[in-house]
N, C-alpha and C positions, 0 to 999 in steps of 0.2 A: 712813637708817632701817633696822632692824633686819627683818631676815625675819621673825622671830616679831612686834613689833610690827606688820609688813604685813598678817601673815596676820589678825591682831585685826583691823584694818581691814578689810579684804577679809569679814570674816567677819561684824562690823559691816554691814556694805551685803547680804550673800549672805543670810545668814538671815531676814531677813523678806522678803526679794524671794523667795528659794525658797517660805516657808509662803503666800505671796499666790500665787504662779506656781502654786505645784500646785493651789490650789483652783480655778484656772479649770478644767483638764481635770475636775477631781472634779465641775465640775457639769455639763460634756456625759455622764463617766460617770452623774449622777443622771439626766439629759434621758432616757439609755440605757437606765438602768434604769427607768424608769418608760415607756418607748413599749413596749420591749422586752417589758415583762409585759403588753401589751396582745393581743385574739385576733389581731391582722394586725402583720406590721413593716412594714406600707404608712406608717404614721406616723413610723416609725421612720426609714426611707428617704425621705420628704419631708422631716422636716427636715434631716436630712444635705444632701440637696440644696439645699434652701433656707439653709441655713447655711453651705454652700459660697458662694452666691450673695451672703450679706449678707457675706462674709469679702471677696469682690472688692470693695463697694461702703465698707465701714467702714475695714477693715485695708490696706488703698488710700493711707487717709490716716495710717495709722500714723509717716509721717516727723513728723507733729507731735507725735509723742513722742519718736522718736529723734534726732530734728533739736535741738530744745528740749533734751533731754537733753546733747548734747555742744558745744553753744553755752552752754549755764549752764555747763556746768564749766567749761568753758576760761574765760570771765569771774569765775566764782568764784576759781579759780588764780590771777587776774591782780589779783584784789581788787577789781573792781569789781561792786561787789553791785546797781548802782542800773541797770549793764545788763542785768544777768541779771534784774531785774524788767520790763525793757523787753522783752526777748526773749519772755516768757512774757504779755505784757500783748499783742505781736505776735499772737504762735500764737493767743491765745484768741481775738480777734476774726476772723483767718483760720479758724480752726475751725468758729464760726459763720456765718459766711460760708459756706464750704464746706456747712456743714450744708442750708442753706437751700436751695443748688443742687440739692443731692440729693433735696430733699423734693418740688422743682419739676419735676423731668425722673424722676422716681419713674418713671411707668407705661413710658417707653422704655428706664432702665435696666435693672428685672425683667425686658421681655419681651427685651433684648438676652444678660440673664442666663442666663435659661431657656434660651434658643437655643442659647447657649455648652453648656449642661450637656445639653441637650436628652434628658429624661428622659423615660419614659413617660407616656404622658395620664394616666394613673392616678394619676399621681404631679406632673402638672405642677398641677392645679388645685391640691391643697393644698401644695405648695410654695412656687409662688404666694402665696398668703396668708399663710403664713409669712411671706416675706419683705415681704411689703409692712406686715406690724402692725410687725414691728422697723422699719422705717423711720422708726417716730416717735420714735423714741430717737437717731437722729441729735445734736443740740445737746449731748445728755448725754453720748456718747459720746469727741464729737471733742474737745469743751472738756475733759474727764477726761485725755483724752490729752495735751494740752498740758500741765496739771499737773501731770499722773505725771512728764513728762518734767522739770519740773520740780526736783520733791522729789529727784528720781533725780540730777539734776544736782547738786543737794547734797548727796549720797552719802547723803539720807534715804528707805531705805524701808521706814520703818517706818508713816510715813502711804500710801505707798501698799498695802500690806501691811493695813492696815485698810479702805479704799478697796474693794480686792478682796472681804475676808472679808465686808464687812458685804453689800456687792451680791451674794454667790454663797450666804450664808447666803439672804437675801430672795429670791433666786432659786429657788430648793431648796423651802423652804417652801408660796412660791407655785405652783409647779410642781405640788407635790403636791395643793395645793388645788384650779388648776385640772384637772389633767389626770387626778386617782383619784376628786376630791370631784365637779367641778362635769360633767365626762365632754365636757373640752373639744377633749381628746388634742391635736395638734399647733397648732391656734390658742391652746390653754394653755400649752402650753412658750415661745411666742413674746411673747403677752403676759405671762407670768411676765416676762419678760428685761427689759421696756420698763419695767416699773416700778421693777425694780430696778435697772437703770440709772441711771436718776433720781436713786432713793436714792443711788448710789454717787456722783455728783455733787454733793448736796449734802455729803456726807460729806465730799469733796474742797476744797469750797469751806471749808467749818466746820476743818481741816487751815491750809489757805493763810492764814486769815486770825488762827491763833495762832501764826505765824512773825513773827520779830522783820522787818521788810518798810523798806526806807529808805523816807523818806519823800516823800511825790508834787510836783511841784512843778509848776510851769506850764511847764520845756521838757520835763517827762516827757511830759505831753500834746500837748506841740507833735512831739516824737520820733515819738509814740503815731501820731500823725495825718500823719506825713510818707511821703504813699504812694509814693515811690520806694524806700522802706525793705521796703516789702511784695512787690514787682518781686525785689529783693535776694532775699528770707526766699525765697518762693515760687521764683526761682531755683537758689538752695545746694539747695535741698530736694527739684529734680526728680529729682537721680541716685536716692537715697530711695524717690521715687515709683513709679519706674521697676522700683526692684531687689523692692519690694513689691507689685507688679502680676505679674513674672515669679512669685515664688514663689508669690503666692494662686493664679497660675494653674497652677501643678505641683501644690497641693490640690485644686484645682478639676478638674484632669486628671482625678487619681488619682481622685476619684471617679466621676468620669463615666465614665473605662474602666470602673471597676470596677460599675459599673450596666449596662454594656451583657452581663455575666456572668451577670444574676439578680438578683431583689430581694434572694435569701440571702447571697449576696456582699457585695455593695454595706450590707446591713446589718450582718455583723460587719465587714465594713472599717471603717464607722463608729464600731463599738465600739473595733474595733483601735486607729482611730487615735488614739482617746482615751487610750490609753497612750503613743504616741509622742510626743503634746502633752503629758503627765506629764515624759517625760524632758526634753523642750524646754526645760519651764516652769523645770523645776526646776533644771537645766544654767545658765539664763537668771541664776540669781541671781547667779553666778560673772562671768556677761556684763554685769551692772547696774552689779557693781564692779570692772568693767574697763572700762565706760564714763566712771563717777565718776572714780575715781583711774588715769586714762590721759589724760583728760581736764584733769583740775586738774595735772597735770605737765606737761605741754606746755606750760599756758596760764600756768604760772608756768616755763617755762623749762628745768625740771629733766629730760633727755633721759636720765638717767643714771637715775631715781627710774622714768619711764617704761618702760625694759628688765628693771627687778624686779617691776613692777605686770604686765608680760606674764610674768616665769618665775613668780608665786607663783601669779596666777590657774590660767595653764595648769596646774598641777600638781593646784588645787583640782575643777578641771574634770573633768580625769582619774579624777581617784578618784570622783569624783559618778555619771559614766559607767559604771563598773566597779560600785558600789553598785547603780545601777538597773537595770543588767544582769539583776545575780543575783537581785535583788525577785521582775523580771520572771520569770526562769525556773524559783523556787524556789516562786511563787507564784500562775502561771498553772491551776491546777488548780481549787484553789476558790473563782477570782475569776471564771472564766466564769461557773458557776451562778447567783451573784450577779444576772449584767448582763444575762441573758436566759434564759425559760424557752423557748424556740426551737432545739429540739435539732437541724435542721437550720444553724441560723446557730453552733449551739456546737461543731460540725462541722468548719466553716467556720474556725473559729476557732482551733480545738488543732490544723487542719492548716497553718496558717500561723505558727504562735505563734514559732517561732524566729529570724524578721522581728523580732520585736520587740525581742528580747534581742538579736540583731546592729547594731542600728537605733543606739541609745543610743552603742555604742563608735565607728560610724562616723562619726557626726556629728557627734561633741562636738567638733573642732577646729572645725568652720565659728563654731559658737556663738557659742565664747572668741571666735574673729576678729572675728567680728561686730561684739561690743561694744567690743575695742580700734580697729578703723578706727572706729566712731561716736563713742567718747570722743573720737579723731585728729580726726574732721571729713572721712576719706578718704574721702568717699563714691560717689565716680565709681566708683574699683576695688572696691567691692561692689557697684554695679550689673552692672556688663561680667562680671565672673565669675560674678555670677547667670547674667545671661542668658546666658553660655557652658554653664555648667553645664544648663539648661533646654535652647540648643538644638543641643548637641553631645554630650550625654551623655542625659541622660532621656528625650527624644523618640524618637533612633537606637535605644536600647536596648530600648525597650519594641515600638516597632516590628519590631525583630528576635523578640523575643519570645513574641511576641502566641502562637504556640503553646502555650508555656506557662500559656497561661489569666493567674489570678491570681497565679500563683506568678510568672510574666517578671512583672506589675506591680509585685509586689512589689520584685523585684530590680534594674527600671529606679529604682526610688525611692530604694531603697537605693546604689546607684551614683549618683544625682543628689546626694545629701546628701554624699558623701565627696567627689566634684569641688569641690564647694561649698567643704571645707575645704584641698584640695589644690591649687585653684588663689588662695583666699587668701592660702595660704601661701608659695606662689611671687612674688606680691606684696609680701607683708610681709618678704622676705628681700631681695626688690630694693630698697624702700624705705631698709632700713637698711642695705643695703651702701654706699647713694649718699645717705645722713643727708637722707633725705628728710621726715621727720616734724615736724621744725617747719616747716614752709613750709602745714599745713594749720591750723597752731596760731592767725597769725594772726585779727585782729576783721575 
């Protein structure tokens, strides 16, 4: 295949994964702008904290996207399309399942939550409630996620791409209704989310079921129901679990240092970081179609097709990084005023801002890596280098730090996200010097 050809692909899968990825950040910046303009950023700072908290208990189980993502591909690669229905027929019902548990041990997860974040009283009551209204969105959530990972597995993101837009338009909307109209402030931005979650679920479902789908048969259901298959899924999926628990907790850090600063802090950090989830998301689209087509090469053999799907992404990656950069820095001016009329937290903010435009360049290799070890299936060495990265670089450094106020936080994070690609990297060079990559290709 031709590099201009790849890049049409690559750019096929990136473009509607980037405009779905960025509208997630664009509605914590709307959540932002709308607490923001309220008289207290006490709301503002409960949901951050609270949001912190639902991010351990949801994004937890995010291998049910990533997992499902780089199992359909390699089955799709291999031309079996009636496994990669079974895969996805798996995750959903594990999904719900999972959901269930969460709803049932609900009151000792939050207070274990809270503890972790251990915010002030001020702020633990409605944070608190926050996270407990989003707890009913559970089922919509985790079952979305198995589908995303899905479509994604079929280099389609164009329904999830709509998936996203329609639940963060509804979000947005309702936001406004509860939190300007009804004067609900942070239990309105929470139940805004629960419903439009929903919505994004059904949307998902109404997607799944205009796909050409093989047809069902009686050993699909016998597969469907063979629970030593779910022992299996649940298995492959703990390194997953594990590397997603380390990073929500480097979010969940970052906040919680940054609360123990001041509520002004801790509230433009939360603005802050909604820019750095901007470059993430959008970074992410380059990582979707590194998961797709890294994935389907393997799974059909092609090792050679593999090593251009890592040099065209990495290049697309690069330049995305370098773009959001300069956004960042040429347009940090009149985008604070925007997200808050809190001229202490906008303070806050332009004395930090150059975080955010370094942030983008340092990161961007973990990203690309990300999604070529999850097309691969590696998923053991993205856990271990997470948790290397968490607890040999970001813990020590911030620790050293801590003088430096906000700025060592800054700087610890910033140093956790470049380990992140650096010791990937060291990884993915060992791998292919000792042609280690089909050995995860395997069903």
């Amino acid at each position: 295949m031709t590099s201009s050809t790849l890049d049409s692909k690559i750019w096929a899968i990136a473009w509607p994964a980037i405009i779905a990825n960025i509208s997630i950040p664009l509605l914590g910046l709307a959540d932002a702008a709308l607490l923001g303009h309220l008289d207290s950023p006490l709301h503002l700072a409960a949901v951050a904290v609270g949001a912190a908290v639902m991010s351990f208990l949801y994004w937890g189980f995010s291998f049910l996207r990533m997992g499902t993502t780089g199992e359909v591909a390699r089955a799709t690669g291999a031309g079996d399309e009636a496994r990669a229905l079974l895969i996805l027929g798996r995750a959903t019902l594990v999904a719900l399942a999972l959901a269930a548990l969460l709803f049932l041990l609900r009151s000792p997860l939050l207070q274990l939550g809270l503890l972790m974040m251990d915010p002030a009283p001020a702020l633990r009551e409605l944070a608190h409630d926050y996270a407990q209204l989003r707890l009913y969105s559970a089922p919509a959530v985790l079952a979305t996620y198995a589908v995303v990972g899905w479509f994604i597995g079929h280099q389609n993101t164009r329904w999830p791409m709509l998936i996203v837009i329609v639940t963060n338009v509804a979000n947005i909307a309702l936001d406004a209704w509860f939190i300007l109209g009804l004067d609900m402030a942070s239990r309105g931005a929470a139940l805004a989310t629960v419903l439009a979650e929903y919505l994004g679920l059904a949307v998902a479902i109404v997607g799944l079921l205009r796909q050409p789908l093989p047809a069902l048969d009686a050993n699909f259901f016998q597969a469907l129901c063979a629970l030593r298959a779910y022992v299996s899924l649940l298995g492959s999926n703990l390194h997953l679990f594990f590397r997603t628990l380390a990073l929500l907790f480097a979010f969940a850090f970052f906040t919680a240092a940054g609360e123990k600063l001041g509520t002004d802090i801790v509230a433009a950090n939360a603005i802050m970081m909604q820019f750095l989830l901007f470059a993430a998301f959008a970074m992410d689209g380059f990582a979707y179609a590194a998961e797709g087509l890294a994935g389907e090469a393997l799974g059909g053999g092609d090792e050679t097709r593999f090593y251009q799907v890592c040099r065209r992404c990495a290049l697309w990656t690069g330049v995305s990084a370098l773009a959001i950069s300069l956004m960042i820095l040429l347009g940090r001016e009149w985008l604070y005023p925007l997200l808050t009329a809190l001229q202490p937290v906008r303070e806050v903010m332009r004395s930090h801002s150059l975080w955010l435009v370094l942030l983008p360049l340092v990161a961007a290799p973990s990203y690309l890596l990300d999604g070529l070890f999850i097309g691969a299936g590696a998923t053991r060495a993205m856990m271990l280098t997470m948790v290397f990265s968490v607890l040999a670089i970001y813990l020590p450094v911030w620790w050293l730090t801590t003088g430096l106020g906000n700025h060592g936080l800054w700087l610890s994070f910033t140093l956790f996200n470049g380990a992140r690609g650096a010791s990937l990297g060291v990884v993915f060079a060992y791998f292919s010097r000792h042609h280690r990559w089909r050995r995860w290709s395997d069903p």
